[in-house]
C-alpha positions as CSV (number, residue, x, y, z in Angstrom):
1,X,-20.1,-25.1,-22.7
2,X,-23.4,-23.9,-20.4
3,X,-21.5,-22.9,-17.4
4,X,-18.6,-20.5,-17.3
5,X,-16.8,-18.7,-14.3
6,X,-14.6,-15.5,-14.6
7,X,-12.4,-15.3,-11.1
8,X,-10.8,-11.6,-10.9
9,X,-11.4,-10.3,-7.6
10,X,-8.2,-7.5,-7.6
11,X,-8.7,-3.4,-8.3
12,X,-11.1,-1.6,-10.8
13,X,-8.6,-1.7,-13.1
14,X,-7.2,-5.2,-13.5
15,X,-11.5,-5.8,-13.3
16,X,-12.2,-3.9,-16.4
17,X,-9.3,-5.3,-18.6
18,X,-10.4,-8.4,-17.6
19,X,-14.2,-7.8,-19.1
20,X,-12.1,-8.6,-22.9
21,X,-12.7,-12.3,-21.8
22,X,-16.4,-11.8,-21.1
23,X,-16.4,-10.4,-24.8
24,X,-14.2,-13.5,-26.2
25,X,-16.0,-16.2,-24.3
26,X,-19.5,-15.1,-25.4
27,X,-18.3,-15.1,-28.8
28,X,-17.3,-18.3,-28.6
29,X,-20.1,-19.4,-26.5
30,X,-23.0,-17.2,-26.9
31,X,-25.8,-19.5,-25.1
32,X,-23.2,-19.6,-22.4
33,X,-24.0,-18.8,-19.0
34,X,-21.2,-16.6,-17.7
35,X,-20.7,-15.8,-14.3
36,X,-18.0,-12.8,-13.2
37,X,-16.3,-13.4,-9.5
38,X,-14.9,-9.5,-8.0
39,X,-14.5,-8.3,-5.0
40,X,-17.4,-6.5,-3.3
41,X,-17.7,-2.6,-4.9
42,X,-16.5,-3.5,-8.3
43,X,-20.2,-5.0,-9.1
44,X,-21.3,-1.9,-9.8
45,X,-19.3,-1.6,-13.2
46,X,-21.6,-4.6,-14.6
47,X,-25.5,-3.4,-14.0
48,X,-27.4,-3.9,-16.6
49,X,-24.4,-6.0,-18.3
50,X,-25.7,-7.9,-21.3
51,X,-23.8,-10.9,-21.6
52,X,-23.4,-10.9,-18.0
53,X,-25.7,-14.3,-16.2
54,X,-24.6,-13.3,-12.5
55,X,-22.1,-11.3,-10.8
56,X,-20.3,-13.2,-7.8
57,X,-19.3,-10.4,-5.0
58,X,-16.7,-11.7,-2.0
59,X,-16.3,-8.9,0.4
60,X,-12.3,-9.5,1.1
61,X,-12.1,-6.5,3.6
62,X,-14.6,-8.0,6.1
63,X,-15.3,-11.3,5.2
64,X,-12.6,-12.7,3.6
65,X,-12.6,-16.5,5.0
66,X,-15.9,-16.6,5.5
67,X,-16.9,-15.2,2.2
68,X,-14.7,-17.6,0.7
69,X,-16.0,-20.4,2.2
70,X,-19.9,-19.5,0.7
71,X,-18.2,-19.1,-2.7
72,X,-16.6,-22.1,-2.4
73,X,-19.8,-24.0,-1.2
74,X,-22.2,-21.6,-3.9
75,X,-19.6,-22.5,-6.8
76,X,-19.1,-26.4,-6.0
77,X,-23.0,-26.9,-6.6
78,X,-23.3,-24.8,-9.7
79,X,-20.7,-27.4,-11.7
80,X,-19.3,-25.2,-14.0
81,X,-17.7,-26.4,-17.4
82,X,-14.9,-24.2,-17.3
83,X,-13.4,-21.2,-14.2
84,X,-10.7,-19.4,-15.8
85,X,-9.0,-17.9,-12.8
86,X,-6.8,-14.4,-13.7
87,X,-5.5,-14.1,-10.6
88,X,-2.0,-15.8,-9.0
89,X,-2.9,-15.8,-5.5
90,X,-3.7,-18.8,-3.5
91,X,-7.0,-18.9,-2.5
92,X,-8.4,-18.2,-5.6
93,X,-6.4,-21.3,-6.9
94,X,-7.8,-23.0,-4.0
95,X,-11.6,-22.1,-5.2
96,X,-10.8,-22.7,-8.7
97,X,-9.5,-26.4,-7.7
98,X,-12.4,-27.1,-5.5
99,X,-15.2,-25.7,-7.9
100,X,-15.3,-29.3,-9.6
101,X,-15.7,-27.5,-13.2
102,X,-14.9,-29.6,-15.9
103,X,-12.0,-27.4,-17.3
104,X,-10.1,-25.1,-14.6
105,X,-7.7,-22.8,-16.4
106,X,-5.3,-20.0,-14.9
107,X,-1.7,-18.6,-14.5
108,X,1.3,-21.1,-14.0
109,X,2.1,-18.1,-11.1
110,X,-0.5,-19.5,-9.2
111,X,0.7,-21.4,-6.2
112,X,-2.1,-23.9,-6.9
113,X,-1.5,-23.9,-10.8
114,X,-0.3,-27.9,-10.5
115,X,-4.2,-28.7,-10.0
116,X,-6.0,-26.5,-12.8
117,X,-6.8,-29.1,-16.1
118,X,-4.3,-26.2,-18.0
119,X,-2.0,-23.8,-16.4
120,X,-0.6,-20.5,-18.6
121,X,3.1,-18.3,-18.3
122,X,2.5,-15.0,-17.5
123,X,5.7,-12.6,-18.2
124,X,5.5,-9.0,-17.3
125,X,6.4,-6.6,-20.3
126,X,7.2,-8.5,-23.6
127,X,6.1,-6.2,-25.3
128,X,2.3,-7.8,-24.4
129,X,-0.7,-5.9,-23.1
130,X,-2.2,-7.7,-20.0
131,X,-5.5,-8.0,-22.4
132,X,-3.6,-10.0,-24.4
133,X,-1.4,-12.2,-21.3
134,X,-5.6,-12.8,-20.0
135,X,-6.6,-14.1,-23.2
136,X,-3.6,-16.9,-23.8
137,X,-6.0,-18.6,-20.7
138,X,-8.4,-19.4,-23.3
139,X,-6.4,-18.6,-26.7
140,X,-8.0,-22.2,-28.2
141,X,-11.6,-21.8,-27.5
142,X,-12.4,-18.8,-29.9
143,X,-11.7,-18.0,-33.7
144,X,-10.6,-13.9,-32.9
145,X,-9.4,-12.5,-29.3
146,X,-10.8,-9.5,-28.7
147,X,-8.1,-7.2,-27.5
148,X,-10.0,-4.5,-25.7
149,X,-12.0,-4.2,-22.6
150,X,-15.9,-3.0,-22.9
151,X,-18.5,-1.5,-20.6
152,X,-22.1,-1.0,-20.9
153,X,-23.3,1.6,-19.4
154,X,-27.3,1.7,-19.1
155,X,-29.5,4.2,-20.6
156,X,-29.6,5.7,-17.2
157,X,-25.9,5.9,-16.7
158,X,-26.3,7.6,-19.9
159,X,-28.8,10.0,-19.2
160,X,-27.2,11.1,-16.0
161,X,-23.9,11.9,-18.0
162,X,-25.9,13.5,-20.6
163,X,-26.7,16.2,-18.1
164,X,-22.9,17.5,-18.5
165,X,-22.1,16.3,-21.2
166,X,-22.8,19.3,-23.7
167,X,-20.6,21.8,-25.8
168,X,-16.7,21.0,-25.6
169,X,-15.5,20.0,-22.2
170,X,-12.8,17.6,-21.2
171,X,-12.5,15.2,-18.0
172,X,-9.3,14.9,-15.9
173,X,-9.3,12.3,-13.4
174,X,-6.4,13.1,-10.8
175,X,-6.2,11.0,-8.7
176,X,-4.3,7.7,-7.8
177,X,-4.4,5.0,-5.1
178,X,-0.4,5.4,-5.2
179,X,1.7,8.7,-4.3
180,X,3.9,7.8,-7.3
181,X,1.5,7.2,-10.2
182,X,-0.3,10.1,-9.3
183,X,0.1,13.5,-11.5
184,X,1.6,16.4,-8.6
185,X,-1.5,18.8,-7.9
186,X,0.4,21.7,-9.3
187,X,1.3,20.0,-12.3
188,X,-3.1,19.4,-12.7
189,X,-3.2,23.4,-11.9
190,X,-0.7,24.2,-14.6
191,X,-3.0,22.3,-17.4
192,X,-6.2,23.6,-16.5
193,X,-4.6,27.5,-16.6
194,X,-4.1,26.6,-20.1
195,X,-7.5,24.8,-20.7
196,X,-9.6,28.0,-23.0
197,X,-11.9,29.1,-20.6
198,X,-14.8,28.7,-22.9
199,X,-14.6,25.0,-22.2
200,X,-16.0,22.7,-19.7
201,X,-13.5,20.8,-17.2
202,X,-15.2,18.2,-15.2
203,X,-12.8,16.2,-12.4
204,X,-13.6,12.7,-12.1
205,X,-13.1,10.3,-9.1
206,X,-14.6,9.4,-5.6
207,X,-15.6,11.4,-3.3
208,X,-12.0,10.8,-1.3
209,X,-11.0,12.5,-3.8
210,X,-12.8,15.9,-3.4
211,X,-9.7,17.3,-1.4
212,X,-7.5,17.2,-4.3
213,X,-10.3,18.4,-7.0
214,X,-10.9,21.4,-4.9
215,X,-7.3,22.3,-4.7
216,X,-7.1,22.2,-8.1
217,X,-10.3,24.0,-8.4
218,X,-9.1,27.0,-6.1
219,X,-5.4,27.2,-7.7
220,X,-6.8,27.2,-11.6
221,X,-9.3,29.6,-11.2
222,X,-10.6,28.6,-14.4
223,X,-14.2,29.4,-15.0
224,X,-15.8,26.5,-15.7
225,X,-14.0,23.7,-13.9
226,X,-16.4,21.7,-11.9
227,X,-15.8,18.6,-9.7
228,X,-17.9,15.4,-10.2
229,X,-15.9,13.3,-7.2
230,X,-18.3,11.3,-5.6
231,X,-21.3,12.4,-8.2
232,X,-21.3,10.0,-10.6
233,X,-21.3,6.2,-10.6
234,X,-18.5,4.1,-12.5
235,X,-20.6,3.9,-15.3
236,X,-21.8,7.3,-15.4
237,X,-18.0,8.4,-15.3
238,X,-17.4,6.2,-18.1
239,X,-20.7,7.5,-20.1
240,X,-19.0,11.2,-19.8
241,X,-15.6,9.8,-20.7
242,X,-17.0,8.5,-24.1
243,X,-18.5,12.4,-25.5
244,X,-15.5,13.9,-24.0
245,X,-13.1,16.2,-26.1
246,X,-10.0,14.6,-24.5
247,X,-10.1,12.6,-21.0
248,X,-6.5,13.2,-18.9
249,X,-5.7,10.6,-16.4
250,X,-2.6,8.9,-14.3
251,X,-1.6,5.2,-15.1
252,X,-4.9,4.3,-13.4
253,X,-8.4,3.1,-13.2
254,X,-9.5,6.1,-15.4
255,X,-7.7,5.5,-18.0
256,X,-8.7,1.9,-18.5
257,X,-13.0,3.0,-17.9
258,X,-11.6,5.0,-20.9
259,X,-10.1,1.8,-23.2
260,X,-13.8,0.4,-22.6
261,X,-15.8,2.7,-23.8
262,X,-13.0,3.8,-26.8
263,X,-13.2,7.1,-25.6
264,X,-10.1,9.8,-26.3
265,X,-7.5,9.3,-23.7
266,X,-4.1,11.1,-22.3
267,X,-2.7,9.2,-19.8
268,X,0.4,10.3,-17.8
269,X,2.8,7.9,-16.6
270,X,5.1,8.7,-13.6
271,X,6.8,6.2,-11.8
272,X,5.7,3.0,-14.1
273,X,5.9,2.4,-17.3
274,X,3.4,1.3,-20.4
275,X,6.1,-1.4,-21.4
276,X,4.2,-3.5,-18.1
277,X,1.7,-4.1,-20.1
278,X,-1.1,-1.6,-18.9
279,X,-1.5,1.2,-21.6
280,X,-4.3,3.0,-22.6
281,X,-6.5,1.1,-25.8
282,X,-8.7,3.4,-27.3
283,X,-8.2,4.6,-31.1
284,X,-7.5,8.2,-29.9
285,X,-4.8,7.7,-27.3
286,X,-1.3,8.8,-26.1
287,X,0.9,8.2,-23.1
288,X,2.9,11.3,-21.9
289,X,5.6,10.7,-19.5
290,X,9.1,12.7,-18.6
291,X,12.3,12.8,-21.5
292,X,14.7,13.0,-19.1
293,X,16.5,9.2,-19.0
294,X,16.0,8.7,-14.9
295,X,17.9,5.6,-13.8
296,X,15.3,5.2,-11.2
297,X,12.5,4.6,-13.7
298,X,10.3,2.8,-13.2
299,X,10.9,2.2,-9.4
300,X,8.4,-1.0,-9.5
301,X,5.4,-2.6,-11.3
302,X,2.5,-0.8,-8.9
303,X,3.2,2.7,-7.5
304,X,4.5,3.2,-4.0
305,X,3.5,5.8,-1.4
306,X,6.3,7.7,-1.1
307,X,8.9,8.5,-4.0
308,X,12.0,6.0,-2.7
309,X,14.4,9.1,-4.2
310,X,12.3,11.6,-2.7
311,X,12.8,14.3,-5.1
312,X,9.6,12.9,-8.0
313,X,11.4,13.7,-11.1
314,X,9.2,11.4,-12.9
315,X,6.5,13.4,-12.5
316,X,7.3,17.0,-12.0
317,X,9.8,16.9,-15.0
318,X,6.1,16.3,-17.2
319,X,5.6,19.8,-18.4
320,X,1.6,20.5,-18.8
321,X,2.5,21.9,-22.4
322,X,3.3,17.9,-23.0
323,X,-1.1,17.6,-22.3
324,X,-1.7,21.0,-24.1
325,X,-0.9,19.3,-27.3
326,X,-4.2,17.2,-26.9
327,X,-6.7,19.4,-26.1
């Protein structure tokens, strides 16, 4: 195969598991040409990417037909051998039946599945780790899957990073797109109180997220807590991540910049659970979540932004001495 098309155009997340197929297919395919459809600002995780030919960007906020359509057109002429599509939605079944590739492949969820060459069951849970539902699409092309997503941060990224990234010091990253897969701000105060104060804490995340990092800033008091929201690039987060002591994060984005670059991670699960298939991968990790037996848990696969009980005992029964025993 010359030509190969990656379609995943959903959040950071679901994009960097899905960078374990880059890793299988040029394996398999080396001289391979392979091209990685996301949504516009998740392009920025592959600069510089080495087995990377070109980065395909459809801005679904506020160009979604219209961006469509010049994929559509841009990927018909390029005559790919094979799109693997990830996603189940319909108009990326739509673009993976009209590229003309030789070999469509993609999710038996997919409203469009009937018209791939080969359509794939996805289950939720099993016991399987989405890295390992996204590689079933193309199980029969390599010798060995590999089962964990990888960045490549440039030596930029890296130099940038290597500005903090001296002595001990560890990286929470508190923040979540969803009310109920996010860590209370308290809870974040509690564990940095207990951080030694002859360490480094550096909080991690956009800069929407600066409100948060300076009330956990203000409330810890510790002494050498600073907030990186907004600072640093994807990359450069995920530089830090990988020289970090211990990196804390929800059941989010964070944690999965922190599979890639098999950096030490403690991820805290609130409302969800690692049995969907979205746990951390690195060699040094651990999921911490509440031991009380809540018949509420989980509430749903993706957070929510409200607790549907409205009391949050998934999260606020997660005492911080449960993260103490990783620093």
């Amino acid at each position: 195969m010359n030509k190969i098309l990656i379609i995943q155009t959903a959040s950071i997340g679901d994009v960097i598991l899905a960078t374990a197929l880059i890793e299988s297919l040029h394996d398999a395919y080396p001289g391979a040409a392979i091209d990685f459809l996301v949504k516009k600002g998740n392009e920025s995780l592959f600069r510089g990417h080495p087995f990377l030919h070109e980065v395909i960007t459809w801005d679904k906020r506020s160009e979604k037909y219209v961006g469509f359509l010049r994929i559509a057109r841009k990927t018909r002429k390029i005559h790919y051998d094979l799109v693997v599509n990830i996603q189940r939605f319909f108009l990326t079944g739509l673009l993976t039946a009209f590229s003309g590739a030789r070999e469509t492949r993609g999710f038996s969820k997919n409203p469009l599945s009937f018209l791939f060459t080969r359509s794939f069951t996805h289950l939720i849970g099993k016991g399987k780790h989405e890295v390992s539902r996204n590689q079933v699409l193309i199980s029969d092309l390599f010798p060995e899957a590999k089962l964990r997503p990888r960045l490549y941060p440039t030596s930029a990224d890296e130099a940038v990073a290597g500005k903090f990234a001296t002595g001990k010091y560890y990286t929470i990253s508190p923040a979540s797109l969803w009310f109920t897969k996010q860590y209370p701000v308290e809870k974040w105060i509690e564990l940095v109180r207990l951080i030694p104060g002859d360490a480094r804490v550096y909080l991690l995340g956009a800069r929407a997220d600066l409100e948060i990092c300076t009330e956990i800033i203000t409330g810890s008091g510790h002494p050498g807590i600073i907030s990186l929201a907004g600072e640093l690039t994807l990359l450069q987060s995920a530089a830090l991540m990988k020289r970090a002591k211990m990196n804390f994060t929800n059941d989010s984005a964070p944690m999965h910049l922190a599979s890639a670059m098999n950096a030490p991670v403690a991820a805290i699960y609130c409302s969800t659970v690692p049995e969907f298939g979205f746990g951390p991968l690195s060699d040094d990790s651990s999921v911490i979540e509440t031991g009380e037996k809540l018949s509420c848990r989980p509430c749903g696969l993706h957070g929510y932004r409200a607790c549907p009980e409205k009391h949050f005992h998934c999260a606020f029964t997660i005492r911080a001495e449960q993260l103490t025993e990783h620093l």
